[in-house]
Structures are given as structure tokens and as C-alpha cells.
C-alpha positions as CSV (number, residue, x, y, z in Angstrom):
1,X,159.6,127.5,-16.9
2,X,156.4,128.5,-14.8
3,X,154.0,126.3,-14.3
4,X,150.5,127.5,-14.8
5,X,148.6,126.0,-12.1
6,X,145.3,127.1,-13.4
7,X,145.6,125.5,-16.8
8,X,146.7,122.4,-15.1
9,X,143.6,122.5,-13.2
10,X,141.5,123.1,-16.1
11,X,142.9,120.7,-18.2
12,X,142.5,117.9,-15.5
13,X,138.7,118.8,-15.6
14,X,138.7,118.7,-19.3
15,X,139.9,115.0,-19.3
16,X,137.2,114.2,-16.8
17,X,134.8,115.4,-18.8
18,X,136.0,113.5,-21.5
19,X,136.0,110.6,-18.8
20,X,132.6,111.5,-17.9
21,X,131.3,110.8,-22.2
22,X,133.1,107.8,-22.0
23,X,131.8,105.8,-19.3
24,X,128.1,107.3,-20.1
25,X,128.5,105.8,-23.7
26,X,130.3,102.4,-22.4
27,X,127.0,102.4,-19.9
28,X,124.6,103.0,-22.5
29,X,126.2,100.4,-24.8
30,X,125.8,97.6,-22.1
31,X,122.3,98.9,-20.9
32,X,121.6,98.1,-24.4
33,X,122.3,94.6,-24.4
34,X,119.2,94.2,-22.8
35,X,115.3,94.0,-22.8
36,X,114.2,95.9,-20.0
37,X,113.0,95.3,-17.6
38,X,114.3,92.3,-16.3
39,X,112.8,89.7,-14.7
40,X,113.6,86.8,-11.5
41,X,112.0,84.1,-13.9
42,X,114.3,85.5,-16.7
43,X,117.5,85.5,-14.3
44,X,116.9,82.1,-13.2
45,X,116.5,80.1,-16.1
46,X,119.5,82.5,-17.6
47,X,121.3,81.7,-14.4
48,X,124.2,79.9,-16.2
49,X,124.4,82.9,-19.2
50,X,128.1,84.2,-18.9
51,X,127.0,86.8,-21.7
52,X,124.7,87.6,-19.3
53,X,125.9,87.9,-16.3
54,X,129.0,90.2,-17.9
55,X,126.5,92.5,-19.3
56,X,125.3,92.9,-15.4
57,X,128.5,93.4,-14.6
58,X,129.3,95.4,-16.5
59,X,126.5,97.4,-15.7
60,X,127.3,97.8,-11.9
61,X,130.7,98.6,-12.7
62,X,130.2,101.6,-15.3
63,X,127.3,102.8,-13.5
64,X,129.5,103.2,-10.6
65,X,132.3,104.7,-12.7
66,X,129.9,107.1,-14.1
67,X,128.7,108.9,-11.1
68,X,132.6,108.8,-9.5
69,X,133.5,110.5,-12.3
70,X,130.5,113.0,-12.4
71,X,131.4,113.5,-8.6
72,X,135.0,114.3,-9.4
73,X,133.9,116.4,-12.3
74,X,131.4,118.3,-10.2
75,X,133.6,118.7,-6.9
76,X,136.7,120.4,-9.7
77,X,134.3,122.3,-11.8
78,X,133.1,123.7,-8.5
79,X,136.3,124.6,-7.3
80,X,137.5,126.4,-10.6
81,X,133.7,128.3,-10.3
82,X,134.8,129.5,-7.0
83,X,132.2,127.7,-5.4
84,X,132.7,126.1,-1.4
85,X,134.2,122.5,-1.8
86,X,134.4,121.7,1.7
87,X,131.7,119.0,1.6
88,X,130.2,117.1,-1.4
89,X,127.2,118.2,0.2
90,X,127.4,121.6,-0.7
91,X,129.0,121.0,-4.0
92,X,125.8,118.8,-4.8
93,X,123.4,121.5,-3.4
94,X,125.3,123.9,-5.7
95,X,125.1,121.7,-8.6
96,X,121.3,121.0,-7.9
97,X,120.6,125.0,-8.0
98,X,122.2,125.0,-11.3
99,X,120.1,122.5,-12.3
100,X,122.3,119.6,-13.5
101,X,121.0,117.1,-10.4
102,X,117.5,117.3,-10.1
103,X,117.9,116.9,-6.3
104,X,119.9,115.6,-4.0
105,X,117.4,112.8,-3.3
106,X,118.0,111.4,-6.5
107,X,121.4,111.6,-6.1
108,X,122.1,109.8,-3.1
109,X,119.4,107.2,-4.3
110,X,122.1,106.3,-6.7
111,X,124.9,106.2,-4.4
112,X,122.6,104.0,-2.1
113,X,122.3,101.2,-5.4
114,X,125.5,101.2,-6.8
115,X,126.6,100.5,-2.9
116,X,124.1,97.9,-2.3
117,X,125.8,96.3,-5.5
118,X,129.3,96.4,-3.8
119,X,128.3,94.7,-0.2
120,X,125.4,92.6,-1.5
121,X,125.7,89.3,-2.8
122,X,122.5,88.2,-2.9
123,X,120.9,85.1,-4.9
124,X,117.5,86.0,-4.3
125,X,116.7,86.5,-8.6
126,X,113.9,89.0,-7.6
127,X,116.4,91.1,-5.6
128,X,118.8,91.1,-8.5
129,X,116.5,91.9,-10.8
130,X,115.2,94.7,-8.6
131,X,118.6,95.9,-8.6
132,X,119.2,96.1,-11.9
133,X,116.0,97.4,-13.3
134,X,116.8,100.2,-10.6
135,X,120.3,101.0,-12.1
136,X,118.8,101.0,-15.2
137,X,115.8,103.4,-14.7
138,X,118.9,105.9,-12.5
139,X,121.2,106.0,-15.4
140,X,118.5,108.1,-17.2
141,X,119.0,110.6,-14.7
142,X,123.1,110.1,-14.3
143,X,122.9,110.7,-18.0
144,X,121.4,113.9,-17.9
145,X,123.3,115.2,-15.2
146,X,126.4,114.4,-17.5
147,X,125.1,116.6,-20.2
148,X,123.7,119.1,-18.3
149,X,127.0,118.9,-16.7
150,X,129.0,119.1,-19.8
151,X,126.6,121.8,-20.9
152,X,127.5,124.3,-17.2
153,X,131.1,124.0,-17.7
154,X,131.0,125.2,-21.5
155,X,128.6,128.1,-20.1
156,X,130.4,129.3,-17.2
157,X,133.7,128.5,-17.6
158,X,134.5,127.8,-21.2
159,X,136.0,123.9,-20.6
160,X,135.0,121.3,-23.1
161,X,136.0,117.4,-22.7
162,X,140.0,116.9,-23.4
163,X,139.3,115.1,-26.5
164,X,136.1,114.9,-29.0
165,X,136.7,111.0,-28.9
166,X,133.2,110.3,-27.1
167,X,131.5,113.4,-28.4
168,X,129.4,112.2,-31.3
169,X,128.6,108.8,-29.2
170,X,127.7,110.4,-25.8
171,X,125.6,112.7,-27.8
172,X,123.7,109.8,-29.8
173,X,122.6,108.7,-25.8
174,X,119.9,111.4,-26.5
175,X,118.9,111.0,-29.7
């Protein structure tokens, strides 16, 4: 039996999209949780919340697993469009001209947040609550790059997510 590389290919981009709906909805969810935006006085006299603090946590985390799995999604989709996947660079830039990043900018804005959340352990309250009220105003846009996303794939190369499990919930993000 022959193995059909191609359908391999696109079937590994369908489950990231379904990846993709998942951790937008489990981000959305958390974000949820929570009357924005958040404040140092707020932190501090919450400072012994474990709800709270697992929320934020659990903010950081799917915010960063939404945009790995957008850059996975985006660096495969570009390779099955026959588009240079060299650099992430040029596979953002691509993905900017078709309109699902607004710009690079705000990309890499993200990626500069989600890693100050990895290497900073700060316990300054107005730092942390600058940090999160920053995550939470960016996954708006990491949001609408996942649909948009979603949307390009359908378009131009006919893949949908693996699975409707997440469909009607990552859709209810926009409502």
C-alpha cells in the first residue's frame, strides 16, 4: 500500500486547525472568567486567590498555545500553498498580504508578551496586571487571525479542521 504523502500532509493541517478552534475557545473561556481590565489594587488584595491566579495561568498558557499552534498552522498551510517556508518571516509576510495578520508588528508584539510571561517573574502587581490586560487586549487579534486563518485554508485549498468538535464554540467567540 502507497502512502499518500499529500493527504498526510493535509490531514496533519486539518487537525491543527481543529487545534487551532480548540485553544482559541479554551482561551476565550478563561479570558472570561474575568472583569477586564485588571487592576494592581485588585491583584493585591486577591493575591492569595488560587481561583485566580489559575485563571492567569491559564491565560498565559493558552495564549501561548494559541499562537504556536497558529504558527504551525500558518508555516503547513503555506507549504501545501506552495508558498517559501524557509523563514517564519516570509511565511508571516505571506500570511499578512493575505490578510489574516494585520501586520507583522502585531504579531511579534505577541510573541514579545507571551515571552515576557515565560522569563519574568515579577511581583510588581502593576506589572502583572499590565501583562495581563495586554494578553487580553492581543487575543482579539490572535482570534481573528484564527478565523481568518480558518477562513484562507477553506478558500484556497479546500482544508477544514479534522473534526467539527470546536466549530460551533470557536464560532460563538464572534458572536
Amino acid at each position: 500500500m502507497t502512502h499518500d504523502l499529500l493527504e498526510e500532509q493535509r490531514l496533519h493541517l486539518a487537525r491543527l486547525l481543529e487545534a487551532i478552534q480548540r485553544c482559541a475557545w479554551f482561551l476565550h473561556q478563561s479570558d472570561g472568567k474575568l472583569e477586564w481590565p485588571i487592576d494592581a489594587a485588585l491583584l493585591e488584595a486577591q493575591k492569595k486567590n488560587v481561583d485566580l491566579f489559575e485563571t492567569l495561568a491559564a491565560i498565559n498558557e493558552r495564549f501561548a498555545k494559541l499562537q504556536d499552534s497558529l504558527a504551525s498552522a500558518m508555516r503547513h498551510s503555506a507549504l501545501l500553498m506552495g508558498e517559501p517556508t524557509d523563514s517564519f518571516l516570509k511565511v508571516l509576510a505571506f500570511f499578512e498580504k493575505q490578510g489574516v495578520v494585520e501586520s507583522m508588528d502585531d504579531w511579534q508584539r505577541c510573541r514579545m508578551v507571551r515571552n515576557m510571561a515565560a522569563h519574568d517573574y515579577a511581583t510588581d502587581y502593576s506589572e502583572i496586571a499590565e501583562h495581563f490586560n495586554l494578553l487580553h487586549d492581543l487575543s482579539k487579534m490572535l482570534f481573528q487571525a484564527a478565523r481568518r486563518l480558518l477562513d484562507l485554508c477553506h478558500r484556497l485549498i479546500g482544508i477544514e479542521p479534522a473534526s467539527a468538535d470546536f466549530t460551533n464554540e470557536f464560532e460563538r467567540i464572534f458572536a
